[in-house]
N, C-alpha and C positions, 0 to 999 in steps of 0.2 A: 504494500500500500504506500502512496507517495505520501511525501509531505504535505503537501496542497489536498487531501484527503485526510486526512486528522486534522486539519486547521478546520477542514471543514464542519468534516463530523463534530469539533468541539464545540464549533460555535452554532451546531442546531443543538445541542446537548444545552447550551445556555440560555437560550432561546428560550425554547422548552420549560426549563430550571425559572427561567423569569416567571415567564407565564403563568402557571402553578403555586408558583410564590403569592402573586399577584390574586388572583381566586381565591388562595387560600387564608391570606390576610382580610379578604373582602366577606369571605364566607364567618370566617371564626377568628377573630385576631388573635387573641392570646394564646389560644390552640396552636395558630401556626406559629407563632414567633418561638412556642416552644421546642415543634416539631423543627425547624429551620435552624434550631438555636442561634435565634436573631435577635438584635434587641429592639427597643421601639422604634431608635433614632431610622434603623434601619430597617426597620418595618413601614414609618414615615414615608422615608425618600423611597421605598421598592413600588411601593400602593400609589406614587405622586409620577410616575413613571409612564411619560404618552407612548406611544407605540414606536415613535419616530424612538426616543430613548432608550426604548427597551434593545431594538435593533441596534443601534449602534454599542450599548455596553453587550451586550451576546457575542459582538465582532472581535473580543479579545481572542489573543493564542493563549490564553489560560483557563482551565475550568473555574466556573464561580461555583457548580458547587463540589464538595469535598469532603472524607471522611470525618467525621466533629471530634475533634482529641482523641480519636481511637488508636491504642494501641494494638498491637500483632494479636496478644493473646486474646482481648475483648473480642476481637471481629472472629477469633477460631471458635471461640466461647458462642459465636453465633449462627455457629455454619458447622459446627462438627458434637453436637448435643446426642450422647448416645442414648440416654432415656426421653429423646422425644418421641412421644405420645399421641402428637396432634396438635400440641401446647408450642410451637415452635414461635408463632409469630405474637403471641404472649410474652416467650420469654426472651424474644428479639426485643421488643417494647420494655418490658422493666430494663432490661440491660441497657439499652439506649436512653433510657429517661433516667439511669442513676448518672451518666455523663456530664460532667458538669460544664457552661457554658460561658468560657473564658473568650471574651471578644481579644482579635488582634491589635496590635498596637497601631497607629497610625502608619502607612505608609510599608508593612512590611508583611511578608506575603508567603505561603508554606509551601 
């Protein structure tokens, strides 16, 4: 796959990511700011977001969204449950809600 093909793909993966965001701040805010682990400021400016806007931030070669402070073993702890039961997407949800939600510092990027 060329380069010019993952810029692309990212940048409908962001698109996407906006979109959703957007809905989902509109549908339930605090729910989603949870789920997004966003804070208001930027639940704010994501929800004040025209179309023209949205497109242009989705245009980056960076993904905006990203695993939330997860470590190796959290995300194995998610995907390799040998007494699951049925209960999987249960215990995907507490494990990501015990996460806790350290915003990035100004200007600096993971």
């Amino acid at each position: 796959m060329s380069q010019t093909n993952f810029l692309d793909e990212i940048q409908e993966i962001n698109l996407a990511y906006l979109l959703l965001a957007q809905r989902l701040l509109d549908e339930d805010r605090e729910a989603a700011m949870f789920r997004l682990k966003i804070d208001s400021d930027v639940a704010d400016l994501i929800v004040s977001l025209s179309a023209c806007q949205l497109t242009k931030l989705a245009r980056t070669s960076q993904l905006l969204c990203r695993f939330s402070q997860m470590s190796a073993e959290r995300l194995g702890q998610l995907t390799d449950n040998p007494r699951d039961q049925g209960l999987a997407g249960l215990h995907a949800s507490l494990l990501l809600a015990g996460e806790a939600f350290e915003p990035m510092p100004p200007g600096e990027t993971k």
